[in-house]
N, C-alpha and C positions, 0 to 999 in steps of 0.2 A: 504494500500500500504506500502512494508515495505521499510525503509531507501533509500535503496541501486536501489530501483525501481522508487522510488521517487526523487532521483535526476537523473536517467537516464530521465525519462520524462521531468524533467525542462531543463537539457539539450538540447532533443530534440525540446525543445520551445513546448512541450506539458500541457497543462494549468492540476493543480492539485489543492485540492478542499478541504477545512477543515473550522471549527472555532476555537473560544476561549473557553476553557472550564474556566469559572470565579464562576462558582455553585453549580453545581452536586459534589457529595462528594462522598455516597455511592459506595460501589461496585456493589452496585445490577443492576446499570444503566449499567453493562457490555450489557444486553439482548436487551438495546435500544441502543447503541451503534454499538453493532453487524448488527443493520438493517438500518445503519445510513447512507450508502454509500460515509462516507466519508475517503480522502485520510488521512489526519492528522490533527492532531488538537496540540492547543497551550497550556499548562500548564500556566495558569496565575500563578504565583510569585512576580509579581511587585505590583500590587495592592488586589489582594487578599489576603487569609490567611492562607494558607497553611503550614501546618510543612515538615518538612524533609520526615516523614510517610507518609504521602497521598500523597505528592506528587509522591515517589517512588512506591504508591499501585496505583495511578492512570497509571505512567506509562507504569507497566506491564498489567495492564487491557489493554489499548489501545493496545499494542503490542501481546497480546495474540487473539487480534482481526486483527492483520496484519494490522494497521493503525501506522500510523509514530506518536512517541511521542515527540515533541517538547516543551521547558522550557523556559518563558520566567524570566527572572533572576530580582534582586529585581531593580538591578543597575547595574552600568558597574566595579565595582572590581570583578576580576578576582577569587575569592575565590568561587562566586554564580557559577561561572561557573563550576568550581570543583565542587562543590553540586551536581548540575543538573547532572553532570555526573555520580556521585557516586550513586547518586540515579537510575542509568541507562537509562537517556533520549537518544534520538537517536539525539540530536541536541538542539542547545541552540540559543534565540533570546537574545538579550543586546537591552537593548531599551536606547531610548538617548543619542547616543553617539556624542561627539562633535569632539576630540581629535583624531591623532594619534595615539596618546599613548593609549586611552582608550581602539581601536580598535585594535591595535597589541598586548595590553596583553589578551586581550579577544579571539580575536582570537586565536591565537598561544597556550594560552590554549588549547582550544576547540579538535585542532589539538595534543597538547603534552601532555595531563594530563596522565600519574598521576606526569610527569616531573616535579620541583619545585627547588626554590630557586637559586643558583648562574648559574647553568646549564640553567633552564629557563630564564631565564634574560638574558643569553648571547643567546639563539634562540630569542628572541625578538629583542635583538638588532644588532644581527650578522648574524643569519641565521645558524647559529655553533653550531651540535649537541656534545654530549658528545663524541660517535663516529661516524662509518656509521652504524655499527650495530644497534646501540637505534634509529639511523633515520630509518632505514629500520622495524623493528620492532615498531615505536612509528605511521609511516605513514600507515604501515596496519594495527594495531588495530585504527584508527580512519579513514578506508579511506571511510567509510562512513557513516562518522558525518559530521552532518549539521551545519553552523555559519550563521545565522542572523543577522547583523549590522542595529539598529534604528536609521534611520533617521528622527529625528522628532523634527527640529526647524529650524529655517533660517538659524543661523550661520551653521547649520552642512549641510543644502541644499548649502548654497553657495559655501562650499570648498566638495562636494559630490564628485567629480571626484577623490581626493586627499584623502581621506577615504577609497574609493571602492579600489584604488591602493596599499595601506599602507600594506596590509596583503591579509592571506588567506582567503577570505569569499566570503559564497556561494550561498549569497541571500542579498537583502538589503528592510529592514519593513518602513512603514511612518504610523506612528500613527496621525491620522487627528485629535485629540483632541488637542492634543500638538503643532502640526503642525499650526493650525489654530491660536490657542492664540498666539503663540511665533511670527506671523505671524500680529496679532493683528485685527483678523476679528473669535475670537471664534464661532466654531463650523460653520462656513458660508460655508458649503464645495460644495455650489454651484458659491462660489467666484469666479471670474478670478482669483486672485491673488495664491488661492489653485491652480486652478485648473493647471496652468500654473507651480506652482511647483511639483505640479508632474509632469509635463509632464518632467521638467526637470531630475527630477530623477530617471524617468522610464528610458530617452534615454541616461542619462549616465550608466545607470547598462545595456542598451541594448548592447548599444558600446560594453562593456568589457564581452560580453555572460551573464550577469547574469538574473536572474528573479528579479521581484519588487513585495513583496504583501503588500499591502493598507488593514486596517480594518475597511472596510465599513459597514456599519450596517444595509443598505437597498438592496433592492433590484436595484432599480433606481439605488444608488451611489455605489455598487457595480457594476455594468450595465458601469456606467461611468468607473469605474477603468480600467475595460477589454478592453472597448475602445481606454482609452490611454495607454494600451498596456501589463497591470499587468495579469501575467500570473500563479504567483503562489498565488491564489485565498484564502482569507481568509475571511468568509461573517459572521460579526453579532457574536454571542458567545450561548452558549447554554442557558442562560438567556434570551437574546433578540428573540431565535427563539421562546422560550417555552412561552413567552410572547403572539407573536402576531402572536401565533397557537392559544392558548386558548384565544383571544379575536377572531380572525377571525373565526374558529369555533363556537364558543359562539353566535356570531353577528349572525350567519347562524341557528343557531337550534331557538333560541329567533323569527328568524324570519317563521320557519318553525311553532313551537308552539303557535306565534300569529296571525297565520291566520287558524289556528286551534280552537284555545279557545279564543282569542281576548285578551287585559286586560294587555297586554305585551309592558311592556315600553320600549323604547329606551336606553339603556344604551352608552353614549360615553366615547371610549376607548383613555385612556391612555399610554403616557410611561412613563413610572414611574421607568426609571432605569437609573445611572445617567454611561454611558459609558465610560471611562478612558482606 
């Protein structure tokens, strides 16, 4: 789905559908990608290891496949954001944001680059472009790039109504690893206390038209997300699906082969991947 179709559907409160790309490297994974039916996928940046080059080959690949390429950035300065664009993402996630500030220069970025220094400083803190021209011009080359604001700890759930307002942005992420610690029940994301914030931050992004997407990493707690109302869909990462394909397949032929030849031991499967 390209950019431009893909926020029309979130708009229509039409659910869209991606992972995390945190592994795959190769180009060659273009041919599985291509059969992958999905809308877009995330550029890990934050935790994974990515140069400036793969990230920019990964995201023509995605895009040469009509999937929306989205970055998420290492941190909230506003420079990753310029990266991910220059390397020509269709839209950038900021994870962790607390701040105003963090979220209006990130934003406004997102919306003005390749705009910089005293100019940008005053759209951040004025709404004051250089003229109407660089506004009219800076608004259609970015009128469909995507901003992603990470909400992912109390302090930024509690003032989330006052974040989503501060700027332009066109979606808002909650990362449940982060969420859960900062929250002080790691990783319990069958908590009340999760689960109840998200609900809060789904219905304040609902209030204001926006989508909410949660990276759930199961089925079940993906299952959960949609229920409470997450509509731009982010399920697992290509690691975790590639994981427990090849255990749940494996499980299935072990068992086809041992009531065949017998002799065939149980193996129990693992996760054995540490999600961030």
């Amino acid at each position: 789905m390209k950019p431009a179709d893909l926020k029309a559907a979130l708009k229509a409160k039409t659910p869209v559908f991606g992972f995390m790309i945190s592994a795959t490297a190769s180009m060659r994974w273009g041919r599985v990608f291509a059969g992958s039916t999905l809308d877009f996928v995330v550029i890990d940046s934050e935790h994974g290891s990515r140069d400036r080059q793969l990230i920019a080959d990964t995201v023509a690949q995605m895009q040469s496949l009509s999937i929306t390429a989205i970055v998420r950035t290492p941190n909230t300065d506003e420079v990753w954001v310029a990266m991910a664009l220059d390397a020509g993402a269709d839209g950038v996630l900021v994870p962790y944001c607390e701040t105003v500030d963090e979220v209006r220069h990130t934003a406004i970025k997102a919306k003005t680059h390749p705009l910089k220094g005293e100019y940008y400083e005053q759209v951040v803190a004025t709404g004051k472009y250089p003229s109407e021209k660089s506004e009219k011009y800076l608004n259609n080359r970015h009128k469909d790039r995507i901003f992603i604001m990470g909400i992912e700890s109390e302090p930024a759930a509690n003032r989330v109504e006052e974040l989503i307002e501060c700027a332009p942005i066109d979606a808002v992420f909650i990362g449940p690893n982060d969420m859960t610690t900062s929250l002080g029940i790691p990783d319990e994301v069958d908590n009340p206390i999760y689960l109840d914030t998200l609900s809060k931050i789904i219905k304040a992004a609902d209030d204001r038209g926006l989508p909410t997407m949660i990276h759930q990493q199961t089925i079940a707690t993906s299952a959960k997300a949609i229920e409470l109302g997450a509509r731009f869909i982010m399920h697992s990462s290509d690691a975790g699906i590639l994981l427990r394909a090849t255990q749940d397949e494996f499980a299935e032929i072990r068992k086809i082969a041992g009531k065949k030849h017998g002799g065939v031991a149980e193996v129990v499967a693992e996760d054995t991947l540490d999600v961030v």
